[in-house]
Chimera marker file (.cmm) of the C-alpha trace (Angstrom):
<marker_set name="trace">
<marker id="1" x="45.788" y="5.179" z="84.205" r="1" g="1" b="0" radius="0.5"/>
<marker id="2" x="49.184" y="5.824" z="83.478" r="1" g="1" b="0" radius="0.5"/>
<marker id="3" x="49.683" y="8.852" z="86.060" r="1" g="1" b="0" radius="0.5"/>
<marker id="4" x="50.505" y="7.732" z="89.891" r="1" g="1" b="0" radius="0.5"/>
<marker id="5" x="46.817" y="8.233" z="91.708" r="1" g="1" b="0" radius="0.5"/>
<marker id="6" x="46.625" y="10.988" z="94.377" r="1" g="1" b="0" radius="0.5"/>
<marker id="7" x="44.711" y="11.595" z="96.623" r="1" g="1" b="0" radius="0.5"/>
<marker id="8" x="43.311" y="15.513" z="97.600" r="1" g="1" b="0" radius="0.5"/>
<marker id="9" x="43.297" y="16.844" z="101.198" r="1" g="1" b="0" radius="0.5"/>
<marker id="10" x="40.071" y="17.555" z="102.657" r="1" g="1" b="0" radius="0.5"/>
<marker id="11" x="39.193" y="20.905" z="104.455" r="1" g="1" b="0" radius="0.5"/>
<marker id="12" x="36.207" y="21.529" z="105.815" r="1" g="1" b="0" radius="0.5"/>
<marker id="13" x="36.718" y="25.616" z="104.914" r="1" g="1" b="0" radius="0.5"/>
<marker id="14" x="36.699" y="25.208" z="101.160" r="1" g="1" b="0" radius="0.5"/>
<marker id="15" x="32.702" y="24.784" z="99.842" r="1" g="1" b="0" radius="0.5"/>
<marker id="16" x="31.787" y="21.741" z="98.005" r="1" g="1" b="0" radius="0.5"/>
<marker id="17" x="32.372" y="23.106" z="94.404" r="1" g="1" b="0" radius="0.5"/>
<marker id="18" x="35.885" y="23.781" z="95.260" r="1" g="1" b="0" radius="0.5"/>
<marker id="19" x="38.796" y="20.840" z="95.499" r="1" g="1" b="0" radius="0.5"/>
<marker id="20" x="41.960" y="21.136" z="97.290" r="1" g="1" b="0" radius="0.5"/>
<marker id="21" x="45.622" y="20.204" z="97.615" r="1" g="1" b="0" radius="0.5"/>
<marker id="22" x="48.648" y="21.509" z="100.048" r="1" g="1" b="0" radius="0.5"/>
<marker id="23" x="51.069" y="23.376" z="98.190" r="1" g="1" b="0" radius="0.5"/>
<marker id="24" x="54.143" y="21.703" z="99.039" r="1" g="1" b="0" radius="0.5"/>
<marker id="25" x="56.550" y="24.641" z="98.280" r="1" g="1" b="0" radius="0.5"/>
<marker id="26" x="54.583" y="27.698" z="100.672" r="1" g="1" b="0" radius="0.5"/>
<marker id="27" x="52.485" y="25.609" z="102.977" r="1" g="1" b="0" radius="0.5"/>
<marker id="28" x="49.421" y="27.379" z="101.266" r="1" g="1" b="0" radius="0.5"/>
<marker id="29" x="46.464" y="25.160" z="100.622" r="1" g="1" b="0" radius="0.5"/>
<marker id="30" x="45.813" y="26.108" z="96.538" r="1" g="1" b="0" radius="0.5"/>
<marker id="31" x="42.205" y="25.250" z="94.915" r="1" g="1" b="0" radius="0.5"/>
<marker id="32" x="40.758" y="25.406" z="91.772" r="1" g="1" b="0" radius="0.5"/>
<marker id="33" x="36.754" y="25.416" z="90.345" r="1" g="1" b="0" radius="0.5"/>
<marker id="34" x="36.046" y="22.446" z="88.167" r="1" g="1" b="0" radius="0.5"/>
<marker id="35" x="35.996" y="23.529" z="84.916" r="1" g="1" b="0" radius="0.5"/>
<marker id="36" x="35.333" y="22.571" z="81.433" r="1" g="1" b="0" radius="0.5"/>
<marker id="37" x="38.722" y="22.525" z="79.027" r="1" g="1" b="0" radius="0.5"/>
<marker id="38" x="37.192" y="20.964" z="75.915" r="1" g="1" b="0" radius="0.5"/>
<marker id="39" x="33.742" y="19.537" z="75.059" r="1" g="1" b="0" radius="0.5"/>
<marker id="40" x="33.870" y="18.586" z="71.366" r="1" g="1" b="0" radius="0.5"/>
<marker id="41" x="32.955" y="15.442" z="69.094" r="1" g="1" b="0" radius="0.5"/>
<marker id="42" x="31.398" y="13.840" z="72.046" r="1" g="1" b="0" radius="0.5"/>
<marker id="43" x="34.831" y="14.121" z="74.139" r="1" g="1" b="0" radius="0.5"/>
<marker id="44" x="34.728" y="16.487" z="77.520" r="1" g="1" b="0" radius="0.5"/>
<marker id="45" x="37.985" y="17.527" z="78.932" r="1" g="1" b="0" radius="0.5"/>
<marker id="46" x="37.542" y="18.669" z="82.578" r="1" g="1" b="0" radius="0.5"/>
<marker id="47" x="39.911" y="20.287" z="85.148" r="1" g="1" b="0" radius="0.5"/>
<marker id="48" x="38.886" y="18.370" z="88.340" r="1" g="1" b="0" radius="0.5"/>
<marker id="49" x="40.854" y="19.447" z="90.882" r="1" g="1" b="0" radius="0.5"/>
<marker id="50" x="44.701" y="20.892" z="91.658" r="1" g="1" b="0" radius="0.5"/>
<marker id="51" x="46.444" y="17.879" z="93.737" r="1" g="1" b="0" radius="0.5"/>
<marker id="52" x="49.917" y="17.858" z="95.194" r="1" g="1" b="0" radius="0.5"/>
<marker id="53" x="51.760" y="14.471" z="95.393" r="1" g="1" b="0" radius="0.5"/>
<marker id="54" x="55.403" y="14.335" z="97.093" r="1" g="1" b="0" radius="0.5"/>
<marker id="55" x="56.899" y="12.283" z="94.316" r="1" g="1" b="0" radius="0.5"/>
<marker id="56" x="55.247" y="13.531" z="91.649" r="1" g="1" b="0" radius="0.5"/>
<marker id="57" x="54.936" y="17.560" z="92.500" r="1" g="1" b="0" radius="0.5"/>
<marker id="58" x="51.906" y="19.662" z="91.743" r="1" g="1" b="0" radius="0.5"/>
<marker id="59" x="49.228" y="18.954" z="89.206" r="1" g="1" b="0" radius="0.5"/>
<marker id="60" x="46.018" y="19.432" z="87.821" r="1" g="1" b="0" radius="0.5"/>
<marker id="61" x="43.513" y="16.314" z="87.932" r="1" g="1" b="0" radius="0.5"/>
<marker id="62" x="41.753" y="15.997" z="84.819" r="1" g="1" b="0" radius="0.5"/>
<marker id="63" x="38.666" y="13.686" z="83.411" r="1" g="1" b="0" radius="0.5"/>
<marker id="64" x="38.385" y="12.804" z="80.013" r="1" g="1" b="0" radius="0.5"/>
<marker id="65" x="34.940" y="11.548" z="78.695" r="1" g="1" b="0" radius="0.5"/>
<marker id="66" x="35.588" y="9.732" z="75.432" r="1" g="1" b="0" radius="0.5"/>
<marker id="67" x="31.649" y="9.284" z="74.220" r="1" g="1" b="0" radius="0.5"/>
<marker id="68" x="33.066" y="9.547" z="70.748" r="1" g="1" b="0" radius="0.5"/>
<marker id="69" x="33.851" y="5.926" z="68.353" r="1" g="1" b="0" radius="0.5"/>
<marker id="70" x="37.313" y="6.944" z="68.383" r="1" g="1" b="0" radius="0.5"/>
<marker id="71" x="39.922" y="5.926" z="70.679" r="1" g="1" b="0" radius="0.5"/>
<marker id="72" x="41.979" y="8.949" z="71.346" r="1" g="1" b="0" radius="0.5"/>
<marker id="73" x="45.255" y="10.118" z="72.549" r="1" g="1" b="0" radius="0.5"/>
<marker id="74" x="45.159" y="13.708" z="74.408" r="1" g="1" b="0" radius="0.5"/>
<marker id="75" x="48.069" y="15.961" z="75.069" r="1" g="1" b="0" radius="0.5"/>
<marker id="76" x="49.140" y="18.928" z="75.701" r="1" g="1" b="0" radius="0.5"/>
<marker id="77" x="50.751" y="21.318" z="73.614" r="1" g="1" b="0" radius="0.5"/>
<marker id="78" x="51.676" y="24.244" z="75.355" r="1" g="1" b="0" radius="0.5"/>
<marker id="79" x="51.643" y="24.319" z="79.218" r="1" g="1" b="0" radius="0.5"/>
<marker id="80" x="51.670" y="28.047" z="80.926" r="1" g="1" b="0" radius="0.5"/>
<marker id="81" x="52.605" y="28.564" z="84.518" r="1" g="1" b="0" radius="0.5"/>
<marker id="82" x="52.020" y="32.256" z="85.957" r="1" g="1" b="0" radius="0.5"/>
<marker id="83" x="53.219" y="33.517" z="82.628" r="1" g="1" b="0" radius="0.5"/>
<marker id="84" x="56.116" y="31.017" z="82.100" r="1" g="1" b="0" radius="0.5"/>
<marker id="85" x="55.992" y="28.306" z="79.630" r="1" g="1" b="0" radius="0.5"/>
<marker id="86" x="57.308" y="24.750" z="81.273" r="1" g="1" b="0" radius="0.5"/>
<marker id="87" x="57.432" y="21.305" z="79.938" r="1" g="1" b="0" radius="0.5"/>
<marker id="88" x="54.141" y="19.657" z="79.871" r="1" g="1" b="0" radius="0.5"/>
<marker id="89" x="53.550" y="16.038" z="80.956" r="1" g="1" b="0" radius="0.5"/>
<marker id="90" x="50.008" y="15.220" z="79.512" r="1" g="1" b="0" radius="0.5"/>
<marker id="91" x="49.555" y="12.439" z="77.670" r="1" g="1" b="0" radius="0.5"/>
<marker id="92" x="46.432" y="9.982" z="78.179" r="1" g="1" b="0" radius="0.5"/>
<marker id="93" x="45.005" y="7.610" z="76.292" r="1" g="1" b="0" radius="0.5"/>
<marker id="94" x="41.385" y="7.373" z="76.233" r="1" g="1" b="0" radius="0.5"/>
<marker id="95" x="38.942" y="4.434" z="74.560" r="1" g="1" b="0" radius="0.5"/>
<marker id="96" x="35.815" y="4.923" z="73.125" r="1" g="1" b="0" radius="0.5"/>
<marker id="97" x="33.362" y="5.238" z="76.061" r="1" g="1" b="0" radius="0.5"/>
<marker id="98" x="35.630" y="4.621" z="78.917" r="1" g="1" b="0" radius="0.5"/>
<marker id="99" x="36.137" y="7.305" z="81.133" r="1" g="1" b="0" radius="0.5"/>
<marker id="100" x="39.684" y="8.521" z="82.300" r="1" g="1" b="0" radius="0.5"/>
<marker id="101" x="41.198" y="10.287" z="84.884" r="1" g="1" b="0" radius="0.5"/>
<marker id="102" x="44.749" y="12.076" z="84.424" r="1" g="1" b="0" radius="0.5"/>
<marker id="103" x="46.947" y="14.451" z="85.766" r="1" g="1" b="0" radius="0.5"/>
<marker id="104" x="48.923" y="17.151" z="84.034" r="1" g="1" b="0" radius="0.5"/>
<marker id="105" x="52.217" y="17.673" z="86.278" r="1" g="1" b="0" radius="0.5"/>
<marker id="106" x="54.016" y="20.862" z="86.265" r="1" g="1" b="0" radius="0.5"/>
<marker id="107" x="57.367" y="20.076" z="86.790" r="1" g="1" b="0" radius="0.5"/>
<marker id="108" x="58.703" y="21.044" z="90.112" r="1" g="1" b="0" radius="0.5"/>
<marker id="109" x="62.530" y="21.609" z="89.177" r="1" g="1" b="0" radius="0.5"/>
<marker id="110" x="60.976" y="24.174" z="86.249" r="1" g="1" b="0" radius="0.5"/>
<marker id="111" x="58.632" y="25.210" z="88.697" r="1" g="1" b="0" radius="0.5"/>
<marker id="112" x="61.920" y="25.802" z="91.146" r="1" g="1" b="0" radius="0.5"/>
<marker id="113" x="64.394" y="26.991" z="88.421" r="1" g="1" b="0" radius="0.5"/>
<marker id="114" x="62.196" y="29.655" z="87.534" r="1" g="1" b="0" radius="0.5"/>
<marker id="115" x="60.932" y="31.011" z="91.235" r="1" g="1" b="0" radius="0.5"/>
<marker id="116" x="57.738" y="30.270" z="91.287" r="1" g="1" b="0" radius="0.5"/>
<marker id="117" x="56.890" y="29.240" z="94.422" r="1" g="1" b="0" radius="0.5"/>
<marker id="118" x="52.957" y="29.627" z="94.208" r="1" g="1" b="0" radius="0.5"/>
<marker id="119" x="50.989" y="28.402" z="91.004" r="1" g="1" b="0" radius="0.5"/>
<marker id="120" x="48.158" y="31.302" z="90.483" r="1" g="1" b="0" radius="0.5"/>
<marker id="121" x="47.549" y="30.342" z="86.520" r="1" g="1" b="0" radius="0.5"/>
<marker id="122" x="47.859" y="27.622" z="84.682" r="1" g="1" b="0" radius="0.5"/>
<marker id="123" x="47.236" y="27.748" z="80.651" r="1" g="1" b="0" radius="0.5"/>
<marker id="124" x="46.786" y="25.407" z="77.985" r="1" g="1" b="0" radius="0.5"/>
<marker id="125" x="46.162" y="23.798" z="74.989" r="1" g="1" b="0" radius="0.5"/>
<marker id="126" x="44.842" y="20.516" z="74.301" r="1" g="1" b="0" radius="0.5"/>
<marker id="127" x="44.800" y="18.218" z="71.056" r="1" g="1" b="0" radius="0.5"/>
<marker id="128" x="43.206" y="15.354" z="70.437" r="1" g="1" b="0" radius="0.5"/>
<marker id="129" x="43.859" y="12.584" z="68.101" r="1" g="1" b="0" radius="0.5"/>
<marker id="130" x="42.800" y="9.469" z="66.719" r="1" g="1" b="0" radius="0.5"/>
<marker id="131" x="44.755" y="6.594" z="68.040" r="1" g="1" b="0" radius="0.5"/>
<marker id="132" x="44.159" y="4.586" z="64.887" r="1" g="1" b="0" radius="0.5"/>
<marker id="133" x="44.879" y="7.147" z="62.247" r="1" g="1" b="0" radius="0.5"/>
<marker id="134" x="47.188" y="9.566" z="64.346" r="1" g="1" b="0" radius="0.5"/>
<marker id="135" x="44.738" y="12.173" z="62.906" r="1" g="1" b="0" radius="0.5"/>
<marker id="136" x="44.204" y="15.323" z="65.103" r="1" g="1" b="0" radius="0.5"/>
<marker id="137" x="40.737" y="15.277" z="66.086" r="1" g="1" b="0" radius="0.5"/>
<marker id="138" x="40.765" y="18.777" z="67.638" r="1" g="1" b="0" radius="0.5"/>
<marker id="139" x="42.850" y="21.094" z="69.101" r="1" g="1" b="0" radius="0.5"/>
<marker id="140" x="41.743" y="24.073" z="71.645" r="1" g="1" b="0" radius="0.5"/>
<marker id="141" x="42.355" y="27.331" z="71.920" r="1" g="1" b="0" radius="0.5"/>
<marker id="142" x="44.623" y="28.231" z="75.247" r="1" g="1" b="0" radius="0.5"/>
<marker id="143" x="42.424" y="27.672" z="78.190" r="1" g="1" b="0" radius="0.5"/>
<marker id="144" x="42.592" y="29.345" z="81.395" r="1" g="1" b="0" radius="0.5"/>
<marker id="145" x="42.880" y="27.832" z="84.937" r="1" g="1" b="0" radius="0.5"/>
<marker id="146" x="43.169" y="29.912" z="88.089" r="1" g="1" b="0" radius="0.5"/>
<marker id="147" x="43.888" y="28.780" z="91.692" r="1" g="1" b="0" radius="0.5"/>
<marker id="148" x="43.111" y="30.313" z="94.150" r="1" g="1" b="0" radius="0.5"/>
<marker id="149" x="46.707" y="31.615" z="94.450" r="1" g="1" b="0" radius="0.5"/>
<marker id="150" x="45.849" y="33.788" z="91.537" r="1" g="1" b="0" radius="0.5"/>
<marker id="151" x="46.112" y="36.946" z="93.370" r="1" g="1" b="0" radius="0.5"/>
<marker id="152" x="49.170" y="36.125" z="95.112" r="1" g="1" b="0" radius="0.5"/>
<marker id="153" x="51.299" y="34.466" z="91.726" r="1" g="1" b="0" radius="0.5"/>
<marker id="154" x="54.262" y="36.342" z="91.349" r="1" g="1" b="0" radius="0.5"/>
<marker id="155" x="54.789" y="36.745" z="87.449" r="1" g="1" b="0" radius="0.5"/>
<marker id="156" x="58.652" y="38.044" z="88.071" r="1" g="1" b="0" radius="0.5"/>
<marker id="157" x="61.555" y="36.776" z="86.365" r="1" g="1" b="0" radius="0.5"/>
<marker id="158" x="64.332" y="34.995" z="87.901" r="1" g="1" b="0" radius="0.5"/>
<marker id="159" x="67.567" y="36.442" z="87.047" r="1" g="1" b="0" radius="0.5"/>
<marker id="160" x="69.806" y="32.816" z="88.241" r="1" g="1" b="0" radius="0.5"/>
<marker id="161" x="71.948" y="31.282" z="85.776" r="1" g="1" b="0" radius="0.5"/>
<marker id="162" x="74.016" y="33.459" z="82.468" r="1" g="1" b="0" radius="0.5"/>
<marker id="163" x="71.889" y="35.733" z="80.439" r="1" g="1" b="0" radius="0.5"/>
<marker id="164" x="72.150" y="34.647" z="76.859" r="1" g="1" b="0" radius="0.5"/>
<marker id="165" x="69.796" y="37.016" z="74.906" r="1" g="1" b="0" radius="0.5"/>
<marker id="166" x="68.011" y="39.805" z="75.871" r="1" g="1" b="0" radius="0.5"/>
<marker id="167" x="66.226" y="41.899" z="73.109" r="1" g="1" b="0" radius="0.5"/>
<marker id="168" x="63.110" y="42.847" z="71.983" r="1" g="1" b="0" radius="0.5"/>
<marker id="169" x="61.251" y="41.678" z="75.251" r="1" g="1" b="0" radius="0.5"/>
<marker id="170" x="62.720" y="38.119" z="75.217" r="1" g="1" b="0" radius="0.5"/>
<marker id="171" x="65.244" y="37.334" z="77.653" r="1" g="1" b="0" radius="0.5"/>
<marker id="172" x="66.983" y="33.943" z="77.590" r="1" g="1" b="0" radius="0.5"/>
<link id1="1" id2="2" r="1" g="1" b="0" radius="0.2"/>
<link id1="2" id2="3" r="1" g="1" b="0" radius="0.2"/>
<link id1="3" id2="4" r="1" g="1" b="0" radius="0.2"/>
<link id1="4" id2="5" r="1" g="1" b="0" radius="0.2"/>
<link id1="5" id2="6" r="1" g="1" b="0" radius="0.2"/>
<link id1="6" id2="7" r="1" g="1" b="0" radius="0.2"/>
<link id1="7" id2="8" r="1" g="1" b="0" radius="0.2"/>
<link id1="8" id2="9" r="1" g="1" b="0" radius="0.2"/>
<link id1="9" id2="10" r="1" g="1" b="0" radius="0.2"/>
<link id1="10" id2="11" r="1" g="1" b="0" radius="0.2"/>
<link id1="11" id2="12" r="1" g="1" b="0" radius="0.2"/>
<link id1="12" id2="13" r="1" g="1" b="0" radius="0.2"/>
<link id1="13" id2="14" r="1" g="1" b="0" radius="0.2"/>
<link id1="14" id2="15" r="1" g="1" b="0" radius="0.2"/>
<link id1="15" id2="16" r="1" g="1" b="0" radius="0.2"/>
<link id1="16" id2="17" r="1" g="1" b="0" radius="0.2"/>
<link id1="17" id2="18" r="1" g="1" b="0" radius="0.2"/>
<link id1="18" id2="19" r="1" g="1" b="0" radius="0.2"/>
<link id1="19" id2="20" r="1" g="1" b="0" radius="0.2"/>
<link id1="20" id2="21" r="1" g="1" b="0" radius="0.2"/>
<link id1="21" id2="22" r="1" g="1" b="0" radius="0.2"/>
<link id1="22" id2="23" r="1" g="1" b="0" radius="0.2"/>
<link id1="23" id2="24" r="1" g="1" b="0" radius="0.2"/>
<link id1="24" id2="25" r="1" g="1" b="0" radius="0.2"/>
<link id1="25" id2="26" r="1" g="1" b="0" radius="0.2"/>
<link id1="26" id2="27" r="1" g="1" b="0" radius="0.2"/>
<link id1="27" id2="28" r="1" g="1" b="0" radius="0.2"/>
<link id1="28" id2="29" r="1" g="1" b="0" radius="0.2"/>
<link id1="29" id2="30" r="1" g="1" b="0" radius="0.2"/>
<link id1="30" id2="31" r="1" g="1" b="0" radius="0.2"/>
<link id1="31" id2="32" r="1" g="1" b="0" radius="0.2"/>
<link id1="32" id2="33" r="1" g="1" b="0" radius="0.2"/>
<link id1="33" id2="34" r="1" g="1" b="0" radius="0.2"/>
<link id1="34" id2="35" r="1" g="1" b="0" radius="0.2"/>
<link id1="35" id2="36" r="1" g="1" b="0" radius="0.2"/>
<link id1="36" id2="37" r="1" g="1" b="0" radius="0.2"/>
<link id1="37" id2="38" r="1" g="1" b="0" radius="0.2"/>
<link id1="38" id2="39" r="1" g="1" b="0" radius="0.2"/>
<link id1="39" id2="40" r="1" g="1" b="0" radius="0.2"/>
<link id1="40" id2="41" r="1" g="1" b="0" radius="0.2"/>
<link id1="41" id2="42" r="1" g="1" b="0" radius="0.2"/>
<link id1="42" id2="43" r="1" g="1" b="0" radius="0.2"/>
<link id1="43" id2="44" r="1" g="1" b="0" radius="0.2"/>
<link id1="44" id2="45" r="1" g="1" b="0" radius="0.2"/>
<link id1="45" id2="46" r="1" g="1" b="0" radius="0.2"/>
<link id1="46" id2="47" r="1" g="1" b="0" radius="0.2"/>
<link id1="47" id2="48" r="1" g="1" b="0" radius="0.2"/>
<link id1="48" id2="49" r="1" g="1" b="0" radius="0.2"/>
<link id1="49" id2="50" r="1" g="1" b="0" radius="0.2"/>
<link id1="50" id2="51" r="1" g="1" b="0" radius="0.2"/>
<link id1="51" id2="52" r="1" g="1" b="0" radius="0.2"/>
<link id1="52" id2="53" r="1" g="1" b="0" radius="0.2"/>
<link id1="53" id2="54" r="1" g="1" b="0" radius="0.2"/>
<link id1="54" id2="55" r="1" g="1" b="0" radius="0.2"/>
<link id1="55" id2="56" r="1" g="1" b="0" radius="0.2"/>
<link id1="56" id2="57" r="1" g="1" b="0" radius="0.2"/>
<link id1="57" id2="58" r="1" g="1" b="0" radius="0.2"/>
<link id1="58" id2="59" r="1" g="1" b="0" radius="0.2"/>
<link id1="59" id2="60" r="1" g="1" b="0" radius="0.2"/>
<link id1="60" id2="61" r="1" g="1" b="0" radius="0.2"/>
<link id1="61" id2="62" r="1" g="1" b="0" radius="0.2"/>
<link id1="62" id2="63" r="1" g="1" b="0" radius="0.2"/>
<link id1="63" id2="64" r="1" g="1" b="0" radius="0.2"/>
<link id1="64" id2="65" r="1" g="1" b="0" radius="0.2"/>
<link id1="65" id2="66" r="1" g="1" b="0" radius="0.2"/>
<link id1="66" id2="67" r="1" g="1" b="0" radius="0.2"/>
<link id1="67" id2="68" r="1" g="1" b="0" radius="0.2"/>
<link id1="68" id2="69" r="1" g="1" b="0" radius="0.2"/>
<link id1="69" id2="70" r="1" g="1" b="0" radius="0.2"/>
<link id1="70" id2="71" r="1" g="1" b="0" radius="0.2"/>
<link id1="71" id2="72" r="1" g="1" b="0" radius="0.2"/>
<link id1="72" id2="73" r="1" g="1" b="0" radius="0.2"/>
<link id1="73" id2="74" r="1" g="1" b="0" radius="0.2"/>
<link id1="74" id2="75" r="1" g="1" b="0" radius="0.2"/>
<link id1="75" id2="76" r="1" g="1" b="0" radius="0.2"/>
<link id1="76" id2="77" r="1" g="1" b="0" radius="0.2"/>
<link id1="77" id2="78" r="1" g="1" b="0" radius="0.2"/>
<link id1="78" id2="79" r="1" g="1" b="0" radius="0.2"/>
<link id1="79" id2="80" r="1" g="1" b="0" radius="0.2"/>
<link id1="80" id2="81" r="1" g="1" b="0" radius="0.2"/>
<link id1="81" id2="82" r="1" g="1" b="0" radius="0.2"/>
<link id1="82" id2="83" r="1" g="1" b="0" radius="0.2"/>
<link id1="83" id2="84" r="1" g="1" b="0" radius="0.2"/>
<link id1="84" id2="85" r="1" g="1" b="0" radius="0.2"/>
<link id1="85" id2="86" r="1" g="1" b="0" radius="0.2"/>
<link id1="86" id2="87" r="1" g="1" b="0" radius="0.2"/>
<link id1="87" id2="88" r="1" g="1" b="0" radius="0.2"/>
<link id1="88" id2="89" r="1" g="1" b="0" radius="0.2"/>
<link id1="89" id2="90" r="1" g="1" b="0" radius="0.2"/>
<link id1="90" id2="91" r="1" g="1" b="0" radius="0.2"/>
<link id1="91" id2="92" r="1" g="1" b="0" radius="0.2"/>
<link id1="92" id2="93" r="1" g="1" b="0" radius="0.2"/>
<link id1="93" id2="94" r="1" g="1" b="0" radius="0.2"/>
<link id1="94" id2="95" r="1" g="1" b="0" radius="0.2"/>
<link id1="95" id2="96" r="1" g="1" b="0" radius="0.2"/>
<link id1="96" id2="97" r="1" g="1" b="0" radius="0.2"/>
<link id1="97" id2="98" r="1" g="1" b="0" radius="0.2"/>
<link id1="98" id2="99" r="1" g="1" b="0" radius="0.2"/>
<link id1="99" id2="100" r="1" g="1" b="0" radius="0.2"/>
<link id1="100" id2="101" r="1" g="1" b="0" radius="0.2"/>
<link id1="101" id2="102" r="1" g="1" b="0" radius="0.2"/>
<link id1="102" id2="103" r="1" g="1" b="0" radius="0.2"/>
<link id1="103" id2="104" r="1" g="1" b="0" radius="0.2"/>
<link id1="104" id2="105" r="1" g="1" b="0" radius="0.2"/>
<link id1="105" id2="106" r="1" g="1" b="0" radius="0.2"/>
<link id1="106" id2="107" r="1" g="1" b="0" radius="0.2"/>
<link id1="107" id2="108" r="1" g="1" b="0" radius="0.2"/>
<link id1="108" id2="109" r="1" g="1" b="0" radius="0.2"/>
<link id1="109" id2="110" r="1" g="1" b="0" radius="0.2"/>
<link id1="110" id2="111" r="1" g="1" b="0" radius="0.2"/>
<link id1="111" id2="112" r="1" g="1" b="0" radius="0.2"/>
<link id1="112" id2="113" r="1" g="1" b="0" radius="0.2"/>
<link id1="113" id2="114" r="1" g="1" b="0" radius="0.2"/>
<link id1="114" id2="115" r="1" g="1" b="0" radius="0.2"/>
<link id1="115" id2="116" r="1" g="1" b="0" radius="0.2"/>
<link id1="116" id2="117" r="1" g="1" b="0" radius="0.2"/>
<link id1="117" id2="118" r="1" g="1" b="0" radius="0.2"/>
<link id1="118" id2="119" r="1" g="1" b="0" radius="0.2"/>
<link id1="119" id2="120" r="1" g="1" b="0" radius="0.2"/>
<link id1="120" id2="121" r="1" g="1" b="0" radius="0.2"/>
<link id1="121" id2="122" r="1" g="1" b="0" radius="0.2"/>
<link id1="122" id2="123" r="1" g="1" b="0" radius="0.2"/>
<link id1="123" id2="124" r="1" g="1" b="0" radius="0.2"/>
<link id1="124" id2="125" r="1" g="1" b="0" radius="0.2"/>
<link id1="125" id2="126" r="1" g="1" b="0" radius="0.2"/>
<link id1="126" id2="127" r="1" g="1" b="0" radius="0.2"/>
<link id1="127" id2="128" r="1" g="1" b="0" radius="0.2"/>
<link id1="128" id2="129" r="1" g="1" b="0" radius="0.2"/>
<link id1="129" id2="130" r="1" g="1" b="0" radius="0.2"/>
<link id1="130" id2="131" r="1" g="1" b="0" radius="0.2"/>
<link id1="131" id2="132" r="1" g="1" b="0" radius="0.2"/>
<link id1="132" id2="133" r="1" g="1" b="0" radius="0.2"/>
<link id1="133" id2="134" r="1" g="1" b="0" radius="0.2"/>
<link id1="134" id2="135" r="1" g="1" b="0" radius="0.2"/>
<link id1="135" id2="136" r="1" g="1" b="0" radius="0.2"/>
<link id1="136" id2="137" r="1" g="1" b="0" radius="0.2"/>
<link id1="137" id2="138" r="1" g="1" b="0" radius="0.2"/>
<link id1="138" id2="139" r="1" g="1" b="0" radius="0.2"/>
<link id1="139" id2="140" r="1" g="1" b="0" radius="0.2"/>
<link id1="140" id2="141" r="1" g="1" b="0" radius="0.2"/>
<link id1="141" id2="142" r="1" g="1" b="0" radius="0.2"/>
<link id1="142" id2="143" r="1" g="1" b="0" radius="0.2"/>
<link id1="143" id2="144" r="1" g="1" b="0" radius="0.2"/>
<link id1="144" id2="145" r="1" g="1" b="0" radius="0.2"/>
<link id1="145" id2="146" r="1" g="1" b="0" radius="0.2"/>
<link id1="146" id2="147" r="1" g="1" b="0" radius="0.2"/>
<link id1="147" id2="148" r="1" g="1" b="0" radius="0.2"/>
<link id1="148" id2="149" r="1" g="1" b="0" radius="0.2"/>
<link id1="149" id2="150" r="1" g="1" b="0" radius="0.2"/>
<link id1="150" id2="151" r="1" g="1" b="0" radius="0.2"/>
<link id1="151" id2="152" r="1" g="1" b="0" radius="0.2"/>
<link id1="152" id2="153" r="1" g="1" b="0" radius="0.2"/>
<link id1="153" id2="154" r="1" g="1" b="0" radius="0.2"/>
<link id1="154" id2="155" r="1" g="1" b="0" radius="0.2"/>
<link id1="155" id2="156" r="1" g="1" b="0" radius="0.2"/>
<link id1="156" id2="157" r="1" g="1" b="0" radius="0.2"/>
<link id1="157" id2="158" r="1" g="1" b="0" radius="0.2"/>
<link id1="158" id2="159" r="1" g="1" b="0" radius="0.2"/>
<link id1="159" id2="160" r="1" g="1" b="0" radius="0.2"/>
<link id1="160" id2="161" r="1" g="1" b="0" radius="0.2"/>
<link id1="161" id2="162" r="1" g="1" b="0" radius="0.2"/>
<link id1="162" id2="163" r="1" g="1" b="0" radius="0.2"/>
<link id1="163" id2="164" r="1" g="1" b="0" radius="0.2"/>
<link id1="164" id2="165" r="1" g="1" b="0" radius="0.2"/>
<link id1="165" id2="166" r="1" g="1" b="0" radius="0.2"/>
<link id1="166" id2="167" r="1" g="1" b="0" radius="0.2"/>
<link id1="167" id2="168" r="1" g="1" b="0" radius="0.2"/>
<link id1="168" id2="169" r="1" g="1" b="0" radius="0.2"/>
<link id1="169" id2="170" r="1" g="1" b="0" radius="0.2"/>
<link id1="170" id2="171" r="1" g="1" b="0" radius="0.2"/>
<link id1="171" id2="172" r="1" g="1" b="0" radius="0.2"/>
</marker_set>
């Protein structure tokens, strides 16, 4: 496992389909559903749960089922928080039919830089290649996570720092 383990905080509110974490930045406690990211070629990608750690910031936990004869390297490509894009920090290695367990960090000095102080959406997209070959196996479309701080995410720029280009809906 190359990502530090962490461990999730139980609540006895929260029903047994939903995990949880304490968001370290509001207080709020922030959940996802276990979902399915990518299930292709005998490889299953699942969001497991949305974990806080204090070294390592806020993350999604995520299993990787390698039933394929490959070994594989998975990554991700383009990492989405509440609209913003933000450096991603997923990159697992996983060996033909040995389970895995990783965690995709969003970086809490982006995360801080940009004013987002609740994570409502996270979005995605995987690839997967051969270890051997360096051959992508697959890549997915951008997949969808919402916590349960979706309705609360605040989607509004922050205007810190020196504008350096502002036209045609992009500002820098």
């Amino acid at each position: 496992d190359i990502s530090a383990s962490t461990d999730s905080i139980d609540n006895a509110d929260t029903s047994a389909s939903e995990t949880v974490s304490e968001n370290t930045a509001e207080g709020a406690t922030v959940t996802i559903e276990p979902q399915v990211l990518a299930d292709q070629h005998g490889i299953v990608i699942t969001a497991l749960e949305y974990v806080t750690d204090p070294t390592w910031g806020e993350g999604i936990k995520v299993s990787i089922e390698n039933k394929s004869i490959r070994n594989i390297e998975v990554g991700a490509t383009t990492l989405i928080v509440n609209d913003f894009t933000v450096p991603s920090s997923l990159v697992a290695f996983a060996y033909s039919g040995v389970p895995d367990e990783e965690t995709i960090w969003l970086s809490t000095e982006t995360l801080k830089k940009i004013g987002i102080n609740s994570v409502g959406k996270v979005e995605m997209q995987l690839y997967v290649s051969d270890m051997d070959t360096d051959l992508e196996v697959f890549k997915t479309d951008l997949v969808t996570i919402q916590t349960s701080e979706f309705a609360n995410m605040d989607t509004t720029p922050s205007d810190n720092g020196i504008e350096l280009y502002n036209k045609g809906g992009i500002k820098i």
